[in-house]
C-alpha positions in Angstrom: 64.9 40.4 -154.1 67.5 38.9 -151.4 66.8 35.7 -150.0 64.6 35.7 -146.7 62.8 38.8 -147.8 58.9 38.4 -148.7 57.5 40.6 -151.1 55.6 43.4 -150.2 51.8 43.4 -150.8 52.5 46.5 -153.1 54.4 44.6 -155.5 50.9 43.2 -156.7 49.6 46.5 -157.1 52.3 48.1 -159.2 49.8 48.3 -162.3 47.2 49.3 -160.6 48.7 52.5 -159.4 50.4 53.5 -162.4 46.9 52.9 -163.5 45.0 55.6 -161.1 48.1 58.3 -161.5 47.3 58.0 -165.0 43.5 58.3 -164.9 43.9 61.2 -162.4 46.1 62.9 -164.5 43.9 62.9 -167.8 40.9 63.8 -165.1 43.1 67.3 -164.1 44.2 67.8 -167.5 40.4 68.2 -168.7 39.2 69.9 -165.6 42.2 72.7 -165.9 40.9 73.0 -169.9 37.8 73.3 -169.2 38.5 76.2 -167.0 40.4 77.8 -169.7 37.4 77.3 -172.2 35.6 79.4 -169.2 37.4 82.3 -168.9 36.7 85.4 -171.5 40.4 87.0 -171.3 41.9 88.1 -175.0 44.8 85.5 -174.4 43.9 81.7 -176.3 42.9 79.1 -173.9 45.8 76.7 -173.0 45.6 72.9 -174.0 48.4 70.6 -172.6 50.8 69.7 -174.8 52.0 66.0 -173.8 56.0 64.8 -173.6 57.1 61.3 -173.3 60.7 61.0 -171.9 62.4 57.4 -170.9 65.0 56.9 -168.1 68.4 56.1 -168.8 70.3 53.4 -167.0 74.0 51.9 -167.4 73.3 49.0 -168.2 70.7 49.6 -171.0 68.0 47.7 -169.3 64.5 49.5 -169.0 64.4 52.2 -166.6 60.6 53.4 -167.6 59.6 56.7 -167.9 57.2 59.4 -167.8 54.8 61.5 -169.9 55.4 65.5 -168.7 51.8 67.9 -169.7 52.4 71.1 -169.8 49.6 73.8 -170.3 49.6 77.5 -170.7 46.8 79.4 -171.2 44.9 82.4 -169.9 44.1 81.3 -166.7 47.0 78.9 -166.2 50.4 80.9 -166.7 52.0 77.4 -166.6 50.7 74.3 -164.9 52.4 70.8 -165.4 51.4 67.7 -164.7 53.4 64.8 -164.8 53.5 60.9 -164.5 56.4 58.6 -164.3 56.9 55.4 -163.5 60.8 54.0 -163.0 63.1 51.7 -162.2 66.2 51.1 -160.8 68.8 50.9 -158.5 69.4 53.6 -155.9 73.3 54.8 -155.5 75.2 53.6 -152.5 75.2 57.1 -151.1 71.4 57.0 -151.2 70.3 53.8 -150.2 70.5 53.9 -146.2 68.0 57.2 -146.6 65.0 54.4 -148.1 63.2 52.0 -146.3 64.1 48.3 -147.3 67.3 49.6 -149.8 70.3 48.8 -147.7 69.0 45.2 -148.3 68.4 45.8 -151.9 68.5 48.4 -153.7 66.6 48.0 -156.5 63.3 50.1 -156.6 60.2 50.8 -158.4 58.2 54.4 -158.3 55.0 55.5 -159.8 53.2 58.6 -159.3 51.6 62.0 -160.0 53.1 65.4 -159.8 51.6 68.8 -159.9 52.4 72.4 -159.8 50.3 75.2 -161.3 51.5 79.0 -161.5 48.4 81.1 -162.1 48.1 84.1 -164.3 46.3 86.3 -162.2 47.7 87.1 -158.6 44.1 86.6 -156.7 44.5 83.0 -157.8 46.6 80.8 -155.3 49.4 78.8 -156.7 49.3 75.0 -155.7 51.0 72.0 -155.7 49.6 68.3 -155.2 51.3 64.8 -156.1 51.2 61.3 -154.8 53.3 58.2 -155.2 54.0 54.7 -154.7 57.3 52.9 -153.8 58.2 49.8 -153.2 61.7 48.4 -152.4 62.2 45.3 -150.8 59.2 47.3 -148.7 56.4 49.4 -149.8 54.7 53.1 -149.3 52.6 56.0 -150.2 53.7 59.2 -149.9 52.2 62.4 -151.3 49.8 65.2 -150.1 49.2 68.7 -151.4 49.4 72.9 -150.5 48.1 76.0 -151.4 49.9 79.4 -151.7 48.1 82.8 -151.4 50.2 85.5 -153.3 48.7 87.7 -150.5 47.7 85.0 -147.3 46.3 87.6 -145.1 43.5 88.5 -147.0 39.6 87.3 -146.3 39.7 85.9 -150.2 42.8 83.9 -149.3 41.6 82.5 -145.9 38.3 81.6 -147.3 40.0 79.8 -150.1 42.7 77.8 -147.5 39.3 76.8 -145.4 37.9 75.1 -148.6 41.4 73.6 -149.6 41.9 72.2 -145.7 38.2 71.2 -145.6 38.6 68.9 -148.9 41.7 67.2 -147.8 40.3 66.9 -144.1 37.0 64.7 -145.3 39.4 62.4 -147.6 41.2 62.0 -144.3 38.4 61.1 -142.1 36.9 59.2 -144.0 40.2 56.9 -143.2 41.7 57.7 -140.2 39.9 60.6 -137.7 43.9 61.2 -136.7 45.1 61.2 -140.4 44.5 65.2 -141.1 46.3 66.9 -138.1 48.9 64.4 -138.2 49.4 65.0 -142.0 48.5 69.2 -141.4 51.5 69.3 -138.9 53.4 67.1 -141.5 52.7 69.9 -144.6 53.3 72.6 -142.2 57.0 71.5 -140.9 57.8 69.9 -144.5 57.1 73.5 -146.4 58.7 75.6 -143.9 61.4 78.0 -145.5 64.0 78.0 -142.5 66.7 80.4 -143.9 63.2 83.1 -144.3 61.5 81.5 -141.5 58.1 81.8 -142.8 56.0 79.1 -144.3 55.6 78.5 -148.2 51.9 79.2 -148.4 49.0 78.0 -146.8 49.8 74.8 -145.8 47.8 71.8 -146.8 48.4 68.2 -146.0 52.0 65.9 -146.5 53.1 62.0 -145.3 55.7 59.7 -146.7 56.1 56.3 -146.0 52.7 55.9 -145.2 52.3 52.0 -144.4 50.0 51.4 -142.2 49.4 47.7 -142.5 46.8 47.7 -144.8 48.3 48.5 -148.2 44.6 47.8 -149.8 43.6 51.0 -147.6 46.3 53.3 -147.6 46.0 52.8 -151.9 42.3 54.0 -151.2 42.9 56.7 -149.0 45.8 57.8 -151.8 42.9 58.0 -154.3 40.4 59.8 -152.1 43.5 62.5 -151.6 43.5 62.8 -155.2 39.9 63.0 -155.5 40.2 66.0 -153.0 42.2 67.8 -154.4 40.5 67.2 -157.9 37.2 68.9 -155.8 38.6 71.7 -154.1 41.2 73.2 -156.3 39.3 74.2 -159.5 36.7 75.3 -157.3 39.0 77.8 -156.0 40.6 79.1 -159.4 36.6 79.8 -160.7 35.7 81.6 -157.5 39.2 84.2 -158.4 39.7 83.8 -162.0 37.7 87.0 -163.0 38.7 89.5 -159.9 40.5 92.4 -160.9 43.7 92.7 -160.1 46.7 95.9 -160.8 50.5 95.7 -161.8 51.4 96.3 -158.1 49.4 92.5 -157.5 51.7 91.3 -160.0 54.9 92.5 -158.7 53.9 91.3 -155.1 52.9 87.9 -157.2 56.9 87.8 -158.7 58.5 87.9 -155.7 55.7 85.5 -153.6 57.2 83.2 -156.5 60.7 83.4 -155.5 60.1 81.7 -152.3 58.5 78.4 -154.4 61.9 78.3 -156.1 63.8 78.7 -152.7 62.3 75.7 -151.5 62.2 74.0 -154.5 65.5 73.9 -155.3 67.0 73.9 -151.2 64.4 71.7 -149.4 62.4 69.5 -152.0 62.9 65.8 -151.1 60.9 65.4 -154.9 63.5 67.3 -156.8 66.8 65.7 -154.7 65.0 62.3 -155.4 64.3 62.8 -159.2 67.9 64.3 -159.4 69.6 61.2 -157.1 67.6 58.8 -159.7 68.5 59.9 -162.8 64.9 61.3 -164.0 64.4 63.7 -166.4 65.4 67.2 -165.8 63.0 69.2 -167.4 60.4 67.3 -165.5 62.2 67.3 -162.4 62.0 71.0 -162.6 58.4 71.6 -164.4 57.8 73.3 -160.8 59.4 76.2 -161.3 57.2 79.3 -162.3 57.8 81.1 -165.9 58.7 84.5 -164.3 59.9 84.9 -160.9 61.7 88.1 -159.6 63.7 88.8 -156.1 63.4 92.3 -154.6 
């Protein structure tokens, strides 16, 4: 840290969050097999298998790591969830793009990433992850969305009602400007602008969320977590057992093509994983197993 330069108060709560994106991992991880242990399809029910992967660095100092779970199953096509927490420095091409790196540009990230790909195409995709980083300043970022293969239908809307309601009450119970603020956020941030169309159903999204109070804005991370925890398995057990025909799953293969689109075009997760040297396969654990373009 450069002379002159205090440390931020989320330097002292480095273990602490690594600590939570931990403990709300292993909390998905049992709720997601669970859910598999529920359903009464022919296919085996998933268990995550678990992946430990370290960071490289030039210097061979220690750039941490991350665990990558990986699950598939009968309900759960593939879903991973990951954890990492790294260190580093960013490149010179990349420092002026984070708060406090032009004055240093050594970092530390911890955090939680999520995407699941259903099996069945009347269960909505989602994605969900939250962070901590702290330069020679500190931040949340994070949120979570939902995507419908088919968003027009009653089935889909009532399920985007119950994913916006869950995210809405962890934001009031913060901030009563937090959930349009962050809804706008989601809805400008997963935007595919070469379709013009939205990824999904939208959800909630902020980075660089320090609003004074790094005590609070830790809290209201974990109460987004908790929400998503809620309303998310709640959905996939009110669709898992619908019916559904091969012309569901075709329409489901190309509604996956547009997760890749932004995935690999727009993401600012994937160009910062890349831009830091994190592990590939993790990096791209998003993408779904089978995908088709029309």
């Amino acid at each position: 840290m450069p002379e002159n330069f205090s440390l931020p108060p989320h330097e002292a709560m480095k273990q602490a969050a690594r600590a939570w994106f931990e403990t709300l991992r292993d909390r998905i991880c049992a709720e997601f097999e669970a859910i598999e242990d529920e359903c009464t399809t022919s296919r085996p029910a998933g268990r995550f298998e678990r992946s430990a992967w370290s960071r490289p660095t030039e210097d061979g100092s220690d750039g941490g790591g991350g665990v990558m779970s990986v699950l598939r199953g009968r309900v759960f096509e593939k879903v991973g969830v990951n954890v990492s927490t790294v260190t580093g420095e960013f490149s010179p091409g990349f420092r002026a793009q984070i708060p406090g790196a032009a004055e240093d540009p050594r970092f530390w990230a911890s955090g939680i990433s999520l995407v699941a790909h259903m099996q069945s195409p009347k269960v909505p995709a989602a994605h969900f992850n939250t962070r901590m980083l702290v330069t020679t300043k500190g931040w949340f970022g994070g949120g979570g969305d939902l995507t419908p293969m088919r968003p027009e239908t009653p089935e889909a809307r009532e399920d985007a009602a119950d994913f916006h309601a869950a995210f809405r009450a962890a934001c009031d119970r913060h901030d009563s400007s937090y959930y349009e603020t962050f809804k706008a956020w989601c809805d400008r941030y997963f935007y595919l602008p070469h379709r013009q169309e939205p990824r999904g159903a939208g959800g909630i999204f902020f980075d660089q969320h320090a609003s004074g109070d790094a005590e609070a804005d830790f809290a209201f991370v974990r109460d987004v977590g908790a929400a998503f925890l809620a309303a998310y398995p709640r959905i996939i057990r009110r669709r898992m057992a619908a019916p559904w025909t091969q012309e569901d799953r075709d329409h489901q293969l190309v509604r996956r093509g547009r997760y890749v689109e932004f995935n690999l075009l727009h993401d600012r997760g994937t160009i910062f994983g890349l831009q830091t040297g994190g592990n590939v396969e993790a990096i791209l654990m998003s993408l779904p197993p089978e995908v088709r373009w029309p």
